[in-house]
C-alpha positions in Angstrom: -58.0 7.0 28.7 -59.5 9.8 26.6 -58.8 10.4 23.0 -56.8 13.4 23.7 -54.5 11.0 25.9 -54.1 8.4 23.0 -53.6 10.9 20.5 -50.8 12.2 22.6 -49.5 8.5 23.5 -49.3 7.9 19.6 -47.7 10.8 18.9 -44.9 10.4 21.3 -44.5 7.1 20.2 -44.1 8.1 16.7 -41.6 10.3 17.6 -39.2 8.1 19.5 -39.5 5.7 16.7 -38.9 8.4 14.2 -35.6 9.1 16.6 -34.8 5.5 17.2 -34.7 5.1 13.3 -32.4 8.6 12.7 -30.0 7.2 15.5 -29.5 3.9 13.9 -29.2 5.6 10.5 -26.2 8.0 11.9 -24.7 4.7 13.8 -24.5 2.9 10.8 -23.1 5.8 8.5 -20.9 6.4 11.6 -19.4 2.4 11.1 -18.9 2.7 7.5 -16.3 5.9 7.9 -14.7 3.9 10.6 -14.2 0.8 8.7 -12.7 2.8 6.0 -10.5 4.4 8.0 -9.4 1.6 9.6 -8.8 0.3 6.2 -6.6 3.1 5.6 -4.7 3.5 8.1 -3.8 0.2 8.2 -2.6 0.0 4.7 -0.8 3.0 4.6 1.2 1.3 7.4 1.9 -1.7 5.6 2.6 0.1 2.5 5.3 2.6 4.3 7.0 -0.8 6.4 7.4 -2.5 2.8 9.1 1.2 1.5 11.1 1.7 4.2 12.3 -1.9 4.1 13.1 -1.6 0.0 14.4 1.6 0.3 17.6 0.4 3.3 18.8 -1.7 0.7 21.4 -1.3 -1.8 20.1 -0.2 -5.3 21.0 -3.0 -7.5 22.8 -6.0 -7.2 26.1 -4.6 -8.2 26.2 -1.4 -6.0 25.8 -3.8 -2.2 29.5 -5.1 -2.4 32.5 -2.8 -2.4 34.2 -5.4 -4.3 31.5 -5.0 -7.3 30.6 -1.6 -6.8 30.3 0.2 -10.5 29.4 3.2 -11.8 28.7 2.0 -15.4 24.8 2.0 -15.8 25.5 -0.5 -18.2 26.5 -3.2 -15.2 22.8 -2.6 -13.5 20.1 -5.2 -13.8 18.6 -5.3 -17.0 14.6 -4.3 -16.8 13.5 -7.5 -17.8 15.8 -9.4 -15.0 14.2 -7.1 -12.0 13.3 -9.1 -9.3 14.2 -11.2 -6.7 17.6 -14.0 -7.5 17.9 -17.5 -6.6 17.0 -18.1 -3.7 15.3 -14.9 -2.4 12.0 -16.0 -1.5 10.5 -12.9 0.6 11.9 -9.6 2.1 14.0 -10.9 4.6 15.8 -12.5 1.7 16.0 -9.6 -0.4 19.3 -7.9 -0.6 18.9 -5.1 -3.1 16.0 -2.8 -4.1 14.6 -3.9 -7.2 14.3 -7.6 -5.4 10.9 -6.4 -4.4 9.3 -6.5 -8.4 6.5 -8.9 -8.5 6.3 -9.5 -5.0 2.8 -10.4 -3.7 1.9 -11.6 -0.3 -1.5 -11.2 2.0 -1.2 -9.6 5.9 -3.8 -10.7 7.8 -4.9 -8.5 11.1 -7.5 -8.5 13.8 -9.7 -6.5 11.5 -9.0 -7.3 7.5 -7.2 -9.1 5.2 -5.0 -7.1 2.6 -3.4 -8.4 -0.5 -0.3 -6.1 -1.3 1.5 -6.4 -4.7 4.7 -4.6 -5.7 6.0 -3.6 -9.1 9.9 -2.1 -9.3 11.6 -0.1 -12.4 13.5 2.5 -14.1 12.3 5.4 -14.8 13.9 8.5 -16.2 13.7 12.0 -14.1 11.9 13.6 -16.5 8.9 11.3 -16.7 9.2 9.9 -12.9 5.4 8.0 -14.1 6.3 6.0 -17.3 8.6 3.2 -16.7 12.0 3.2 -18.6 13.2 0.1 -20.3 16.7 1.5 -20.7 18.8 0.7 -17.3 18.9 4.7 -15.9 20.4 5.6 -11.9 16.6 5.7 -11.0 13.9 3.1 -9.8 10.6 3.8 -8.6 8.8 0.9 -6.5 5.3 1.0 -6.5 3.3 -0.7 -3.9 -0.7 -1.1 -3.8 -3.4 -2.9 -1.3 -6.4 -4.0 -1.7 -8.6 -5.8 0.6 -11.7 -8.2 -0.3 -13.4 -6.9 2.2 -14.0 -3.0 1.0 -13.8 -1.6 -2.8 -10.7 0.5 -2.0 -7.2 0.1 -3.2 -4.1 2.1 -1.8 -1.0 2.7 -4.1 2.0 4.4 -2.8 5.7 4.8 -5.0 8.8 6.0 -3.8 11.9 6.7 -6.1 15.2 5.2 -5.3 18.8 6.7 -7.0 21.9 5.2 -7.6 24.2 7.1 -5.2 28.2 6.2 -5.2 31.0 8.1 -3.8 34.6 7.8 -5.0 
């Protein structure tokens, strides 16, 4: 082998590594976006399954029964009693909307684990953001995820009115 040979055999093998590194670099950026949207995805879907099961059920303890029905905001859960009654331990046990304040639990899936925390209360409708410690014909529930596993945290709220019809 002459040196114009090994000169040539160096160079090409410079340039594959120089390729072999680049591919690996774009693989890995490649499985960092995928992770976090994974991540996302799946939260935003257990976020919008906890919503949609607050926001089937009746607003406050006295508007689920005909029999208790009122249209006094006086007769609504105080703020400081929001939250789930005796005997309510998780949703499936839940039979009013504002049930869901301080409820914590972790979902496990193939992929991640995700802690998920929700916080209910008033609010008034013109400051839908501050929370209202006067009982008003609006709560807002407010659920977030996090996950140990990246630095992310998702926080969704969705309002829920008092609606009655005489």
């Amino acid at each position: 082998m002459n040196t114009g040979q090994t000169i040539l055999a160096v160079g090409a093998i410079f340039l594959m590594s120089f390729t072999i590194i680049n591919v690996h670099r774009a693989l890995t950026v490649n499985e960092g976006v995928l992770h976090q949207t994974r991540f996302g995805l799946e939260a935003v879907s257990l976020v919008t399954s906890i919503i949609e099961e607050a926001s089937q059920l009746p607003f406050d303890e006295v508007s689920w029964d005909s029999t208790t029905l009122s249209k006094d905001v006086d007769d609504l859960t105080r703020h400081w009693l929001l939250g789930p009654e005796s005997g309510e331990t998780d949703y499936a046990t839940f039979d009013d909307f504002d049930d869901f304040n301080g409820y914590t639990f972790s979902d496990t899936t193939l992929q991640n684990i995700y802690n998920i925390s929700c916080d209910v209360f008033y609010i008034s409708p013109d400051h839908p953001n501050l929370k209202e410690h006067n009982r008003t014909l609006y709560k807002r529930i407010t659920v977030t995820v996090t996950s140990p596993s990246t630095a992310d945290t998702l926080s969704m709220s969705y309002i829920h009115g008092y609606w009655y019809f005489n």
